[in-house]
C-alpha positions as CSV (number, residue, x, y, z in Angstrom):
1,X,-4.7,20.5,7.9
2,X,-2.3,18.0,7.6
3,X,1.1,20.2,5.4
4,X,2.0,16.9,3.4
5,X,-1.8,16.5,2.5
6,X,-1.7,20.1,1.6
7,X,1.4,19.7,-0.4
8,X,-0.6,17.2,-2.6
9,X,-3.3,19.0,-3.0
10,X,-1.5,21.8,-3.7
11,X,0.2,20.2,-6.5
12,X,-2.9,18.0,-7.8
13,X,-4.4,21.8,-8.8
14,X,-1.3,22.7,-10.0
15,X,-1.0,20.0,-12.7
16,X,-4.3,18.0,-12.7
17,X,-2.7,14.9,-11.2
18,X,-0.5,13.5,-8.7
19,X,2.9,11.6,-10.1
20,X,6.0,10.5,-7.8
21,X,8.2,11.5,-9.6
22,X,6.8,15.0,-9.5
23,X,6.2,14.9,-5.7
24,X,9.6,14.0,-5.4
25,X,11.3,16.9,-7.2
26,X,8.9,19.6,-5.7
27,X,9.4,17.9,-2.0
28,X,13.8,18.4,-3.0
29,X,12.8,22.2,-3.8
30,X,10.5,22.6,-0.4
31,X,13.7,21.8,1.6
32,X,14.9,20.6,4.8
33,X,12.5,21.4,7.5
34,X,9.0,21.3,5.6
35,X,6.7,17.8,6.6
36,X,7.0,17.1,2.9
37,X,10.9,17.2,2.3
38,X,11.5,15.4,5.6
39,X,9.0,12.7,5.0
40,X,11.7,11.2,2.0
41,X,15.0,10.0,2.8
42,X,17.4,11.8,1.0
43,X,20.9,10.1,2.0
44,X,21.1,8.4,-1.3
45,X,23.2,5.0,0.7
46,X,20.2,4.7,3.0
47,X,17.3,5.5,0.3
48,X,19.9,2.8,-1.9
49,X,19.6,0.2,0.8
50,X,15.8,0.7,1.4
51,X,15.2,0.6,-2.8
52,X,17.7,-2.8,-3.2
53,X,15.4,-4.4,0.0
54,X,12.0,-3.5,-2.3
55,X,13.4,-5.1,-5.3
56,X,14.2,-7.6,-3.3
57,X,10.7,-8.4,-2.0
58,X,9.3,-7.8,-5.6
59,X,11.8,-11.1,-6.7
60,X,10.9,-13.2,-4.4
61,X,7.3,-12.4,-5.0
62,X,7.4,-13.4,-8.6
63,X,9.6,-16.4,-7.7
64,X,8.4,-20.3,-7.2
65,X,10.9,-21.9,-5.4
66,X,11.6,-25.4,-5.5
67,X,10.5,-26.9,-1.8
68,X,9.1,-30.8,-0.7
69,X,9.6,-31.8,-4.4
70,X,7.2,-29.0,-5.6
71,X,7.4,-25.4,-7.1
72,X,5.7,-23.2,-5.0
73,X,4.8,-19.5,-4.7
74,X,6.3,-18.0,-1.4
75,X,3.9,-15.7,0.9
76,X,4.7,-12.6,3.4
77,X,4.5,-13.4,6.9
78,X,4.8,-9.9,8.7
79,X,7.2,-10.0,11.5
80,X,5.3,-10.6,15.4
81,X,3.9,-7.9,17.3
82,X,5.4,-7.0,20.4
83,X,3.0,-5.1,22.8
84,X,0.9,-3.7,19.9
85,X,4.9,-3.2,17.5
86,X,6.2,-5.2,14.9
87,X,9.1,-6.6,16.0
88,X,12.0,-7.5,13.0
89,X,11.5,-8.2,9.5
90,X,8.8,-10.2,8.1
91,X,9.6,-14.0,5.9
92,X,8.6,-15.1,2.8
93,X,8.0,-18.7,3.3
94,X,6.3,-21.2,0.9
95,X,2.1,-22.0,1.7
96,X,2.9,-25.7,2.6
97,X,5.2,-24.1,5.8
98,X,2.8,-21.4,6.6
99,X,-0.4,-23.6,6.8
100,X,1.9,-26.0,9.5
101,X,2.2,-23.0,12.1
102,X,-1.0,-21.3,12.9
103,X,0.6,-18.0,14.6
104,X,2.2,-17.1,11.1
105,X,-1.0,-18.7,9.0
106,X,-3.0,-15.8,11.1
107,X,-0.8,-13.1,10.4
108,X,-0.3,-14.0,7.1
109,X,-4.0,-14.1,6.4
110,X,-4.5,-11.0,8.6
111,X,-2.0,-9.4,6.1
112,X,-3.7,-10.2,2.9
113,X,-7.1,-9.1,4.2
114,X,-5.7,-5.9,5.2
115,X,-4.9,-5.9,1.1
116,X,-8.1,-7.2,0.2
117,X,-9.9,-4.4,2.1
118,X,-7.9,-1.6,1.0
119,X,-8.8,-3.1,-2.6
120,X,-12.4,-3.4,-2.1
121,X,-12.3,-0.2,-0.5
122,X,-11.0,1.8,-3.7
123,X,-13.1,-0.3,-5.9
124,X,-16.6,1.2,-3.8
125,X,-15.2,4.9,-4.2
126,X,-14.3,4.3,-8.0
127,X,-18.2,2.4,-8.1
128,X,-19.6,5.1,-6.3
129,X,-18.0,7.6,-8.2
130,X,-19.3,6.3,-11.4
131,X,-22.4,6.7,-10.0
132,X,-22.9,9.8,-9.2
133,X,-21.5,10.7,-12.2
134,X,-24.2,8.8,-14.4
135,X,-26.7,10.4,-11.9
136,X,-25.9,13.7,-12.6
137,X,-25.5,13.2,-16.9
């Protein structure tokens, strides 16, 4: 079995639910050399850098910026593939660019249904779920 899905597991029976910050602290106290310590980064300039690039993608998400005498929302782009590999960082570029080149309207759109699915997806096992849960009252 998979030691980080163990981990979880292992803590979900522990305390009846899974919380980051709790997965956090009990990763610091499995230490260096188990999957689930060495799946964070804990050099706090690198983990700093990563968390100020996240805040900075959550800003310019919530941001309309002025462009061809409009507000407009800005979407992800990912970066290219590469033989099957992202290659560099993905651009948040306003709908009116995106829809004018068709190689980052594609991965754009691939993008958001990749987010759509993964939606939906969760939405059927909470349905489902429901379900069975009605079935058996």
């Amino acid at each position: 079995m998979n030691s980080k899905k163990a981990f979880l597991e292992s803590l979900y029976k522990k305390d009846g639910k899974l919380q980051a910050s709790r997965v956090v602290a009990e990763a610091k106290k499995a230490g260096s050399g188990t999957a689930i310590y060495d799946y964070f980064e804990w050099d706090n300039v690198k983990a700093g850098d990563k968390y100020r690039l996240w805040q900075a993608r959550q800003l310019i998400r919530v941001t309309k910026i002025h462009v061809e005498g409009q507000e407009q929302e800005v979407v992800h782009v990912p970066a290219a593939k590469v033989e099957g590999e992202r290659v560099g960082e993905g651009v948040y570029l306003p709908t009116t660019v995106i829809v004018r080149q068709p190689d980052m309207l594609d991965r754009a759109l691939d993008e958001l249904k990749s987010h759509i699915d993964a939606v939906s997806a969760s939405m059927t096992r909470l349905i489902e779920a429901m379900k069975a849960k009605d079935k058996a009252a």
